[in-house]
Each structure stands twice: as structure tokens, then as C-alpha cells.
C-alpha positions in Angstrom: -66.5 7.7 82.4 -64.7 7.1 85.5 -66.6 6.9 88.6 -66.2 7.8 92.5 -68.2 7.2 95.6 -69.4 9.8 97.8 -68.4 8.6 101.2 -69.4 5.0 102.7 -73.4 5.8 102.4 -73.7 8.0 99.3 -74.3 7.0 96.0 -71.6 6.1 93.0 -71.2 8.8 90.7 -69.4 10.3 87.6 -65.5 11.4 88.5 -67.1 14.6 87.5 -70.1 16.5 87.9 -71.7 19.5 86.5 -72.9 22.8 88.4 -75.9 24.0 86.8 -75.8 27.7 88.8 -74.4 29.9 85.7 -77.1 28.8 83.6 -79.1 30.5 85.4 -77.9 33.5 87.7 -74.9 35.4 88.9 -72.3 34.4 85.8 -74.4 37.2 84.0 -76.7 36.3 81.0 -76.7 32.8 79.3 -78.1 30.9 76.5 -81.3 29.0 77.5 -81.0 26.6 74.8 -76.7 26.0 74.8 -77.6 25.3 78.5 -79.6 22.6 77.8 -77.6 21.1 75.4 -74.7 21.3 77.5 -76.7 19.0 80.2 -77.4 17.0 77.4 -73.4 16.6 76.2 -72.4 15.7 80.2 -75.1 13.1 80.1 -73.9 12.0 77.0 -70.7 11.9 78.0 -71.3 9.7 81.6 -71.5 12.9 84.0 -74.1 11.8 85.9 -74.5 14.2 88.9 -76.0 17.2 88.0 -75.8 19.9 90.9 -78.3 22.8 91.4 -80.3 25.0 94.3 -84.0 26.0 94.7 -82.7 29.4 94.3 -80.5 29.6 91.6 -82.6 32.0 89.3 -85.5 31.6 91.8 -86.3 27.8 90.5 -85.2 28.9 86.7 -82.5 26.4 87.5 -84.6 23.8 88.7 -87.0 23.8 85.5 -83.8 24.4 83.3 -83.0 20.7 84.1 -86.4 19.7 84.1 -86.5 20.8 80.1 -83.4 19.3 80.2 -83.8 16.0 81.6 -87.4 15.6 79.8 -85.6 16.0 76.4 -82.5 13.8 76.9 -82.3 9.8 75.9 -84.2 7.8 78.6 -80.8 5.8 79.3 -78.7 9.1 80.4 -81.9 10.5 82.2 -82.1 7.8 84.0 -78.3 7.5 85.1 -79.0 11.3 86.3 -78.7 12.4 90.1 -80.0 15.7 91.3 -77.9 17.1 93.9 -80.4 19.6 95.6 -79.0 23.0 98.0 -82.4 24.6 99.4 -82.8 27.3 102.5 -81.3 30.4 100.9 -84.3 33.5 101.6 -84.3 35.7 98.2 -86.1 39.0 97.4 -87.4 40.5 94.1 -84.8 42.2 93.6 -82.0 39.3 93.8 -80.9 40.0 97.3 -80.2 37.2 99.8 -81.2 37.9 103.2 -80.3 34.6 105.1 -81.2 30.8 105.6 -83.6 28.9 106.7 -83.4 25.8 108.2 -86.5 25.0 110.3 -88.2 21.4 109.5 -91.0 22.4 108.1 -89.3 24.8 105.9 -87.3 22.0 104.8 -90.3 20.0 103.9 -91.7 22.8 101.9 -88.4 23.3 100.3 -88.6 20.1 98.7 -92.3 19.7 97.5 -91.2 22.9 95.4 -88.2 21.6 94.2 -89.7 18.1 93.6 -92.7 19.7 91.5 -89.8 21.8 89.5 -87.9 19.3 88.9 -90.6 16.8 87.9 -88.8 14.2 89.4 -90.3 11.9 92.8 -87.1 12.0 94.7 -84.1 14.1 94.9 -81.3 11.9 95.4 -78.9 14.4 97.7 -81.1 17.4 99.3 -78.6 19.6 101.7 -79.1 23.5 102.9 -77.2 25.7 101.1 -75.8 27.7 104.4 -75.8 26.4 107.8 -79.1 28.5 109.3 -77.5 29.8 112.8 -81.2 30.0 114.6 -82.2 26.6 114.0 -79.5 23.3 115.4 -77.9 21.5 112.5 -79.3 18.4 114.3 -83.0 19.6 113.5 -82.0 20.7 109.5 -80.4 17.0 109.1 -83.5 15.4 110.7 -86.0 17.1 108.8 -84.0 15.9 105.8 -84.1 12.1 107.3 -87.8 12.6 107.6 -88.1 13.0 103.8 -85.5 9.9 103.5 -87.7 8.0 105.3 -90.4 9.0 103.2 -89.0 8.2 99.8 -89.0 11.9 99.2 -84.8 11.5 99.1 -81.7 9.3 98.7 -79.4 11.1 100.6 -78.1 13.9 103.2 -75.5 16.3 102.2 -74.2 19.0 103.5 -73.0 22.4 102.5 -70.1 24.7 103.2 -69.6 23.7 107.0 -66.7 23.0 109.5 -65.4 20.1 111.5 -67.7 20.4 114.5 -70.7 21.0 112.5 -69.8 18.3 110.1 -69.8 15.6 113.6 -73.2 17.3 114.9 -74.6 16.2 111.4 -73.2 13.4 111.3 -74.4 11.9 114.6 -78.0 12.4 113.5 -78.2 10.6 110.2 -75.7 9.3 107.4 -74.1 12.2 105.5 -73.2 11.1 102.0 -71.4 14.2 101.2 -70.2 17.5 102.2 -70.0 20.4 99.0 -67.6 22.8 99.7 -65.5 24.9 97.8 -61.9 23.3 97.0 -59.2 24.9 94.2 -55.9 25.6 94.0 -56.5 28.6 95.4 -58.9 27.5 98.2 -57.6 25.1 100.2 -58.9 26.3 103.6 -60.7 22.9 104.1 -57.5 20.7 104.3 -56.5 21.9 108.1 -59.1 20.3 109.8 -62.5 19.8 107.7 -60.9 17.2 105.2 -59.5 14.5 107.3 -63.0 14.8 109.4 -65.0 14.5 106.6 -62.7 11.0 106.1 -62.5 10.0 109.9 -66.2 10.1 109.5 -67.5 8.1 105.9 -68.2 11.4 103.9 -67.3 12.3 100.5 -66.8 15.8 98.9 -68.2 17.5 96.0 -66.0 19.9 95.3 -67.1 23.5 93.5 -65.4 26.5 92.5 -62.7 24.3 91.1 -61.8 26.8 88.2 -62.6 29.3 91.3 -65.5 30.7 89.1 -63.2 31.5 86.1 -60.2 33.3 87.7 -58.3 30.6 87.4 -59.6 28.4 84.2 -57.1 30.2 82.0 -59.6 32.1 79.9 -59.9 35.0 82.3 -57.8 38.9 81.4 -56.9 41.5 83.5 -58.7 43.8 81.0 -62.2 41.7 81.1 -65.4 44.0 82.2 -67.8 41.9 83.9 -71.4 42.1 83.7 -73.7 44.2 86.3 -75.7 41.0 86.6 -72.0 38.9 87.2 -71.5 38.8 90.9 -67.5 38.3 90.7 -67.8 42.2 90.4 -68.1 41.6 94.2 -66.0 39.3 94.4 -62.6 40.2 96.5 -60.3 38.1 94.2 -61.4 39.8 91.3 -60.7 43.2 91.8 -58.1 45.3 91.5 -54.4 44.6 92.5 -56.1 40.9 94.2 -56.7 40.3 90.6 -53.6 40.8 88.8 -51.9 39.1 91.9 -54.1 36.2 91.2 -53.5 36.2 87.4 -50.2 36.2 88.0 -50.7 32.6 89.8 -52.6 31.6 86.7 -49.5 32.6 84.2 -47.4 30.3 86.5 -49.8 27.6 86.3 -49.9 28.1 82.1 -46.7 27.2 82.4 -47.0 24.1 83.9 -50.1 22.9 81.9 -48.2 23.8 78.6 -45.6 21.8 79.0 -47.7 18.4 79.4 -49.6 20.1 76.3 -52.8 20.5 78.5 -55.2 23.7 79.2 -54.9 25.7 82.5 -58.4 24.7 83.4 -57.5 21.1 83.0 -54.6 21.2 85.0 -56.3 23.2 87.6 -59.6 20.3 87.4 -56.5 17.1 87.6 -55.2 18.8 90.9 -58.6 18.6 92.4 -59.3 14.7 91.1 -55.5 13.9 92.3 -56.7 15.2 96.1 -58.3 11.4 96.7 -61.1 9.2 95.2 -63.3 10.6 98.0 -63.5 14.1 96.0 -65.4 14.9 93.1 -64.9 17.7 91.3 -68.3 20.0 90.2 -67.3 22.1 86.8 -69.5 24.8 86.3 -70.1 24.6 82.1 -72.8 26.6 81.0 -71.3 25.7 76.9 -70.4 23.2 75.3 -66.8 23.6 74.4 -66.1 24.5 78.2 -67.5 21.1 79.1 -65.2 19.6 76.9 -62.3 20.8 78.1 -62.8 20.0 81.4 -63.8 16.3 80.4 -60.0 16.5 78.8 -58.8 16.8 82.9 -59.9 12.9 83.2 -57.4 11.8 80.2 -54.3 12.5 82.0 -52.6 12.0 85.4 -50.7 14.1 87.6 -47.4 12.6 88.6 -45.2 13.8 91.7 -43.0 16.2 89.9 -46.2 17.7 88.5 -47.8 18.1 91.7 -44.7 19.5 92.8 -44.2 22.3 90.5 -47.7 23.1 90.8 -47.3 23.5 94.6 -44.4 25.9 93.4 -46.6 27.9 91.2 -49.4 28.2 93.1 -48.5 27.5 96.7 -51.5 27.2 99.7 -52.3 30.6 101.0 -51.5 32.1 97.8 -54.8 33.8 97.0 -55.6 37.3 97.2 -58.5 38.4 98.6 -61.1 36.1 100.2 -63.5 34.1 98.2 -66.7 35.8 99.1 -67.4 39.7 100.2 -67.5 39.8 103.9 -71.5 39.6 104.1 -71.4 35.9 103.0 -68.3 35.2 104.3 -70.4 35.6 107.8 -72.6 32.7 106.7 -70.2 30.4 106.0 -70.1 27.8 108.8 -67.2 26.1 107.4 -64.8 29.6 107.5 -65.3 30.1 111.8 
């Protein structure tokens, strides 16, 4: 497995990692046990960074990697990293209702997710969504509280801009800032990107397949779930989504001619951004897994990157990435 740093302070990982969230929520329903043994098959295979949040299923995801970590070889569990979001405020009925980043709320976050996990440190803890009634400054030191206690290994960050990114920065040592980053998402190379390298700190990049749209496997004709948020989602409805397929039947024919998979052209063009960015690939099976492993066995040269820029050109999205309710709460989109 190749490897990558995150930043000058942050740990060494896998070139890839694996985001646990559609095990558990918003992808509609999954397969407890194909989950687990998909954690198992990216441990096996020298992913080492296993990405999840407090409130992905309301802890289910937490205690899903638990299970999974308990009943995996004691060499790969112990090569694992938890990469921890916490802060989002849930109801019973699934809602999100903001973030909160107070110090003590911090704190608590991670006993619970500590006890969940069954693990005595979490080796990256970040909040989810910058919490606009409470200074970054206060969120990060919180976080270097529990670093100082052993508690965790690292600060990361989560979906915030430039400015935010030096307030956080000038606190404590960030290893990390996660942040989505696709093809069809490339808002963070204007002015987030080179601060985030001016500055020491890495990204782990999600949404790289930009939840599915464009991994290759999605169809115009394909009815979602009522429990699958991209039913929300702007870029999957309607004429946004056959303008956005029509992106992915450009980029098919791209990947077919170096006899690769959309989805593994679409994970190279991530990994060929710089050795500072790793790539999260959200897997919830097996097979999936394996095809995105297939995006480390090949190289993108210049023409390649070229014709992709063709095919899928910045900008070219339709629709924004979240409905405009989270889009409010992203620091990193103001």
C-alpha cells in the first residue's frame, strides 16, 4: 500500500482511506455484516485510516467499527487510525439542527465516542461544521486539551475556508483539513488549497466519486431510497442530473481507453492533485472497495489529465453539492 502524510504534524497514512458514513445512514439501507467485512478487506489490504462521525447513525457507525476492529487480525487493527467528526445536534427523527462547538461539549463528545469505539485515543478528532456561536480558536483548544491528555493524536478540521483554516491554525497544529474535493468540486483550489500548503496541513479528501454520481455505476432512471439523502441533493435531480451524467459519459470515455473504471479514473484525478491529498472512498461492499483500490495501480499522465480537464472541466457541475440549508453551514463555501 502506498502511503501519504497528512501535513508536517499529522500522522502517515494509507494513500487511501475509507469513509465509513454509508454503512450506517443517508446512502439508504446497508448490510451490517458486508460492512464489516468490507473494513476488514481495507485493513487487509493496507488502508489504514478509517473515517467516521459521532453521528453517523447516531453512534451506529462508531460501534460498527468497534465490531469491526474487535474482529479483525491484531496486526491490521493495530495499523488502524480513527479519524473522528463530532458537534453535529441530531433529533429522533434524523434531523440536524446545527453544531456545537463549546469546550465542554467537545470533551463530552469524545468520552462518547471513545466508549463507542472502545478505543483510549482517537488519533484525529475535528467538528464536523464550524459552530458559528462559539470561536474556532476555543473548538481547536478544547481539542488540544484532550491532546494534551492523551485523549487524542491529532487536530483536524472539517469543511472550512482560508481564514478559518489560519485562526485554527494559530492555536494548535492542524494535521489535516477534510473537505470535499472531486472532479466536480473543485471549489477549494481558489484559495483554501494553497493555504492549507502555505500552512503544514494535509487534506482528506471525501465525496471523491461525489456520493455515486460520478463513480460510473449511477442511471438517469435510478429511484433512490426515502432514507437516501441524494434525493435532496441538487446535483441529482432532474435536468442537474442528466447534465451531470452527461459529464460522467465523457469521463467513460476517457477511462475506457486506458481500460480502467470511471470510478478509478475519477479516484487517480484526486491522488494526482499532490502527495498532501488523500482520497476517502466511501465503500460500504466489498467489490466497490476493490475497484477503487484498482485507482492506485495506474498513473495519470499529462495528456490524460488533459483530456479529463476537457471532459469534465472546473465549474462544470450542476447544481450545488448540498441543499441550501447545509450549504449555510459550510464555513468553507462563504
Amino acid at each position: 500500500m502506498q502511503t501519504r502524510t497528512l501535513g508536517t504534524t499529522g500522522p502517515q497514512t494509507s494513500a487511501l482511506g475509507l469513509g465509513c458514513m454509508g454503512m450506517s445512514a443517508l446512502y439508504g439501507d446497508s448490510d451490517r455484516a458486508e460492512s464489516i467485512a468490507t473494513i476488514h478487506a481495507a485493513l487487509e489490504a493496507g488502508i489504514t485510516l478509517l473515517d467516521t462521525g459521532d453521528f453517523y447513525g447516531m453512534g451506529h457507525n462508531e460501534l460498527l467499527i468497534n465490531e469491526a476492529l474487535r474482529t479483525a487480525p491484531a496486526a491490521a487493527r493495530e495499523k488502524a487510525l480513527t479519524s473522528v467528526k463530532f458537534g453535529a445536534l441530531r433529533t429522533v427523527e434524523g434531523g440536524f439542527t446545527g453544531y456545537d462547538g463549546r469546550p465542554n461539549a467537545v470533551k463530552n463528545f469524545a468520552a462518547y465516542s471513545l466508549q463507542r469505539l472502545g478505543i483510549d485515543h482517537i488519533d484525529i478528532y475535528r467538528i464536523a461544521r464550524v459552530d458559528p456561536g462559539v470561536p474556532i480558536e476555543e473548538t481547536v483548544g478544547a481539542i488540544a486539551e484532550l491532546v494534551d491528555a492523551g485523549h487524542v493524536r491529532h487536530i483536524g478540521l472539517s469543511e472550512v475556508g482560508a481564514e478559518t483554516l489560519r485562526r485554527a491554525a494559530a492555536v494548535a497544529p492542524i494535521s489535516d483539513l477534510q473537505i470535499e474535493y472531486s472532479l466536480i468540486s473543485r471549489g477549494i483550489e481558489d484559495a483554501i488549497l494553497p493555504t492549507a500548503r502555505e500552512l503544514g496541513i494535509g487534506i482528506t479528501a471525501y465525496g471523491v466519486l461525489s456520493r455515486g454520481l460520478i463513480s460510473g455505476h449511477f442511471s438517469r432512471d435510478r429511484k433512490l431510497a426515502a432514507n437516501d439523502f441524494r434525493g435532496m441533493s441538487p446535483r441529482f435531480q432532474g435536468e442537474n442530473l442528466d447534465r451531470n451524467l452527461d459529464l460522467v459519459d465523457a469521463l467513460r470515455k476517457i477511462a475506457e481507453q486506458k481500460g480502467v473504471s470511471v470510478a478509478q479514473t475519477a479516484i487517480a484525478w484526486v491522488l494526482s492533485r499532490g502527495e498532501d491529498i488523500v482520497p476517502l472512498v466511501g465503500a460500504r461492499r466489498r467489490d466497490r472497495l476493490a475497484e477503487a483500490l484498482g485507482a492506485l495501480d495506474f498513473t495519470l499522465d499529462g495528456d490524460d489529465l488533459a483530456a479529463i480537464e476537457g471532459a469534465v472541466p472546473a465549474g462544470a457541475a450542476a447544481g450545488d453539492r448540498y441543499p441550501a440549508e447545509q450549504m449555510a453551514h459550510l464555513d468553507s463555501e462563504h
